[in-house]
N, C-alpha and C positions, 0 to 999 in steps of 0.2 A: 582450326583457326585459319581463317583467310588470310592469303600475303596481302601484304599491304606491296600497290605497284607503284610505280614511279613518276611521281607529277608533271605534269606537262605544261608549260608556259604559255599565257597568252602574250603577244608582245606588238602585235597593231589589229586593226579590224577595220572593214569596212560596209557601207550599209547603204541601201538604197531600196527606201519604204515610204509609203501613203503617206507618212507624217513627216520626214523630211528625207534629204539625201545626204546622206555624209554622217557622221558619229558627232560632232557637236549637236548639226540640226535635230540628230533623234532623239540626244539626250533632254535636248532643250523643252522638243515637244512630251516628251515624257513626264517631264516635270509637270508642263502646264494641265496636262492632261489631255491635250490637243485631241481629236477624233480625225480620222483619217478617209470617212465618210463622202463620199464626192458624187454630182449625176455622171455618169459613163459616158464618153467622148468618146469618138476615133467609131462609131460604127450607125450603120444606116437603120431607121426605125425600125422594129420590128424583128433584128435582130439577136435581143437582148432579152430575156425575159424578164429584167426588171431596170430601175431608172436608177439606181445609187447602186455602188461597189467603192470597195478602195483602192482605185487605181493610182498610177502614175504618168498622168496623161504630161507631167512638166520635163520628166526623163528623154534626153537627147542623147543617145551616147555618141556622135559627134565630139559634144563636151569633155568626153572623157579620152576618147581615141584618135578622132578625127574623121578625118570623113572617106579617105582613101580605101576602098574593101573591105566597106561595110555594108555594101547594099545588099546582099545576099543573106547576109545576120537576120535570123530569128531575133523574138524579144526576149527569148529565152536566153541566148547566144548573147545578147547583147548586155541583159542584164548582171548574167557571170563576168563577161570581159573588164566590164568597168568596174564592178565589184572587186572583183581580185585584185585592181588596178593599184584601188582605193587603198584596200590592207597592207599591199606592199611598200603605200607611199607613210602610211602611218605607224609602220615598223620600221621606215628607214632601214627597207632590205633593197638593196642594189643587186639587180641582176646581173653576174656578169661571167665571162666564158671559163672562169674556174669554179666557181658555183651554180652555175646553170643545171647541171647535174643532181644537183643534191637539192633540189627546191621543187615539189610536187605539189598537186593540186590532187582533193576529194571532196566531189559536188554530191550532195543528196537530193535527191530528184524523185518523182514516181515513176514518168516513163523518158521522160525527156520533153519537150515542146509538144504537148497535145495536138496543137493547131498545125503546126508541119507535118506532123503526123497525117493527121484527119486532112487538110490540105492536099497533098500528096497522094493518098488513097482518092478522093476524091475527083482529081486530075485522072486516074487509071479510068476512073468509070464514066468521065461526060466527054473524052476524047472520042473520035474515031475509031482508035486501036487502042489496048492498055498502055503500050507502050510509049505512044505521043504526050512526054511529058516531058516536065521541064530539068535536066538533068541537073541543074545548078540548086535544086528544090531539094534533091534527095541527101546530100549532105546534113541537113537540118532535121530530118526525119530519124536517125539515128539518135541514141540515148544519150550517148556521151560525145554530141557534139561541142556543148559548152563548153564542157571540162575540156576538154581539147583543144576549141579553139582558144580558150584562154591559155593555155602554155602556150602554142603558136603566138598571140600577140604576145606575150612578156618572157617568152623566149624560155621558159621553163621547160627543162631535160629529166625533172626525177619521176617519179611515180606519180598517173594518172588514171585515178579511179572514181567510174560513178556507180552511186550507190542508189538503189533501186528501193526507198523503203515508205513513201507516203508518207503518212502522219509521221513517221517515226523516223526520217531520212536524216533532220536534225543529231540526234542522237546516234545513231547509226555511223554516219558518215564521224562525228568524234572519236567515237569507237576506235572504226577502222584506220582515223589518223594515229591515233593513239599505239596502234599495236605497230604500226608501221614503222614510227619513231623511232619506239623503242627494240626495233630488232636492227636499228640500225641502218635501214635501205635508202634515209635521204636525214637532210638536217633540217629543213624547215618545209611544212604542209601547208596550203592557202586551204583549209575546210570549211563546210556550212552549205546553206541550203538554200532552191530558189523555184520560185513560184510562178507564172506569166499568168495575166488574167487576158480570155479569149473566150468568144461566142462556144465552145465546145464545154469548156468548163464550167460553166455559165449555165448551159443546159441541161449540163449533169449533175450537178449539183440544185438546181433549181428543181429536176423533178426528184430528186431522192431527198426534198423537203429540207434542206439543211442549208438554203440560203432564201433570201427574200424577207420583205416586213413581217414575219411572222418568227421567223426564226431567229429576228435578234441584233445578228452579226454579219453584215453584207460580206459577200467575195473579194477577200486582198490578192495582192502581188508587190512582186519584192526580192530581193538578194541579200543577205549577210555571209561575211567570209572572215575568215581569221586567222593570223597567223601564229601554228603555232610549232614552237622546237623544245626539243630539252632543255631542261635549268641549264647545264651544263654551255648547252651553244650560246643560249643567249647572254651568259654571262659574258664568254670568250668574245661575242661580237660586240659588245657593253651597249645591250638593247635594254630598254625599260619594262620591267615586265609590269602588264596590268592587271595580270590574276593567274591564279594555279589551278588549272582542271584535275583535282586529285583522283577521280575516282568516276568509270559510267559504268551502268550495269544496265541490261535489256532480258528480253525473256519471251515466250509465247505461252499465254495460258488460256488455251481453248477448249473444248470439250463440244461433243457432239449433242448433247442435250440442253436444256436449261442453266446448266451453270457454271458456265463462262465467264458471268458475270461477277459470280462469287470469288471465282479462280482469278480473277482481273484484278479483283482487289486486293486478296491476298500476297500475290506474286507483285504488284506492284510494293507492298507493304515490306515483301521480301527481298525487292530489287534497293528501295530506298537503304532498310539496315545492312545490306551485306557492300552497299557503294559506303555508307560511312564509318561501317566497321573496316573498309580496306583504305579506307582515306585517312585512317588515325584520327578520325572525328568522332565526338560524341555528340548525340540529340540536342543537349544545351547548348553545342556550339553555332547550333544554324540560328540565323538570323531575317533571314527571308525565302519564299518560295514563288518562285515564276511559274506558274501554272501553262498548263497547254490549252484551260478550256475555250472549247469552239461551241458551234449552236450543236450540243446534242449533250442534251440534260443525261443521260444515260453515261457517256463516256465522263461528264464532270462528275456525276456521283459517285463515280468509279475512283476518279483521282481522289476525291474529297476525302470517303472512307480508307483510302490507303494512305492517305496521310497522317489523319486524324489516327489511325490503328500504332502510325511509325512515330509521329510526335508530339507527344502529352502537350505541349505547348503552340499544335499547330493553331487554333482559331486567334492568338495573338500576335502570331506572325506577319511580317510586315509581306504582303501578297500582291500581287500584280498579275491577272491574266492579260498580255499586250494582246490579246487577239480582241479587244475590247476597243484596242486602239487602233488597230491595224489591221481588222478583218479576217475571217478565215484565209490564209494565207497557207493550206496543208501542206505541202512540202518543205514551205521555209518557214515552215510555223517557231521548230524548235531553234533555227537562226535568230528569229527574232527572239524568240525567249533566253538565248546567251544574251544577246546585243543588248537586252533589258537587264537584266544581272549586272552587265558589266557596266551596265548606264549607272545603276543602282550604287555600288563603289566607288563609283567617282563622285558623285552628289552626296555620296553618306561616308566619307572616310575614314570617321570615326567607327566602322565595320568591319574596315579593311583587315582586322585582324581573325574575322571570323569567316563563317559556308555561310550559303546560300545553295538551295536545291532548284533546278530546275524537274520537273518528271512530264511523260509524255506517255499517251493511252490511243489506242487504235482499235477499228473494229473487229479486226481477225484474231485479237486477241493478244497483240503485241503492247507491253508494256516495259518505263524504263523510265530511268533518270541520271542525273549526272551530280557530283559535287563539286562546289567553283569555291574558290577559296579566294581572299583581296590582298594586295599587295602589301600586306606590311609589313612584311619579313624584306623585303626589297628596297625599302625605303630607310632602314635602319642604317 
């Protein structure tokens, strides 16, 4: 028998995506169906392999910080800052020097800012000496600059972790808020995941076939964070909560030969029943699923058959891939697919009593999902 662990509170969020910036606008465009589709701005011809992506050319974080020591900020950096900024004005969490301490930040990321990266390496090699570079540059080339500078702006003291997990960083970095909670090491996490779009990712993804007019689903970018704490805290600090993360389960099912594939769907099938077998949920209770799929028919058939394996009732299920709306977006892919979830409970209320699954599939053979539960144990 699996324990059943202990639910986690969402209690503000914040979002800054293709389709809008802020938790109204993305609900709103949700609803409409808005496409988040745009021609790519901010670079010189020739440097882009293709003319449309989901950017955020209208993102100023200015607007959110100011303008004082921010010129060194990555877009990566920048779009964490405001981000986190965001969740903590929509939880109405005051930071202040007796809670400072107990308020941590986990960003899911692949490697941190590609382009500072590539950037930075590239400076060692068209200088005169490797070393002629720009010393203000190297902080950005680091993983967990984000996560980092975001406690530095918002004064945040607890636990500051980044999580290194691609498609699956979403998921992952919930996880790790999760266990964190609950051993006690801080009261409230800013978690969620975030993506830059740059000529480097752009290229990579462009020649491994998985963006461009053929593939479907142009290249996003983007940030979603969310605040979360035990039932318990939020009760005591008499915050609103807007759903219960009961239950994520993740896993690796790889194999050296041809069937990976098999094992992908299995183990995802196995990730789905044992998260709502611990979340004291049964299959009739879910109500909708946020899918993770991206342009790769392979990884969706993957999700599909482990659904369909996990719930008799999944092709009824009320389904939303936002990567549809938002673009391939891989690291903050499963940010966006909470920020969709929870978009979902607020426009369907009449839910709030029931799950909703989010599940997430990767090539290395990582797979995983989570159960989210609406508020209406809290509204009574």
């Amino acid at each position: 028998m699996n324990r059943q662990v202990e639910p986690l509170v969402v209690t503000g969020w914040g979002i800054i995506s293709p389709i809008g910036i802020g938790r109204a606008a993305f609900t709103s465009a949700l609803a409409e169906g808005r496409q988040g589709r745009k021609p790519v701005t901010g670079y010189a011809n020739g440097e882009i392999p293709f003319s449309e992506a989901c950017q955020i050319p209208e993102f100023d974080v200015e607007n959110f910080i100011g303008k004082k020591g921010t010129r060194f900020l990555d877009r990566t950096t920048r779009l964490t800052v405001a981000t986190v900024g965001m969740a903590l004005d929509d939880g109405q969490i005051a930071v202040t020097p007796d809670n400072q301490a107990r308020i941590g930040v986990v960003l899911g990321t692949n490697v941190g800012s590609i382009k500072s990266i590539g950037d930075f390496m590239r400076d060692t090699l068209i200088h005169a000496r490797p070393y002629m570079v720009n010393p203000m540059h190297f902080p950005n080339a680091v993983m967990n600059c984000a996560a980092s500078q975001s406690a530095i702006w918002h004064r945040l003291k607890g636990i500051n972790a980044t999580i290194s997990g691609g498609r699956m960083a979403g998921l992952l970095a919930l996880r790790y808020a999760g266990l964190t909670l609950r051993l006690g090491n801080v009261d409230t996490i800013l978690a969620g995941g975030v993506e830059e779009f740059c000529e480097q990712t752009a290229w990579a993804f462009y020649h491994a076939g998985r963006v461009g007019p053929e593939a479907g689903i142009p290249l996003g970018e983007g940030c979603a964070m969310f605040a979360l704490e035990r039932a318990a805290t939020a009760q005591e600090q008499g915050r609103k909560v807007l759903a219960e993360i009961l239950g994520c389960e993740v896993g690796v099912y790889q194999s050296n030969d041809d069937r990976t594939t098999g094992l992908q769907v299995s183990g995802l099938a196995s990730c789905i029943r044992k998260a709502l077998e611990r979340s004291g949920a049964r299959t009739e209770d879910v109500c909708a699923v946020f899918l993770h799929h991206c342009a790769d028919p392979e990884l969706e058939n993957i999700e599909d058959e482990a659904l369909n394996q996990s719930l008799p009732q999944y092709e009824s299920l009320h389904r939303l891939a936002v990567s549809q709306l938002v673009g391939d977006c891989f690291s903050a892919a499963g940010a966006f697919q909470l920020s969709a979830l929870l978009s979902f409970f607020e426009r369907f209320p009449e839910h709030s009593d029931r799950v909703a699954l989010m599940t997430s599939v990767a090539h290395n053979g990582s797979v995983g999902c989570a159960v989210v539960r609406g508020n209406a144990k809290w509204q009574q």
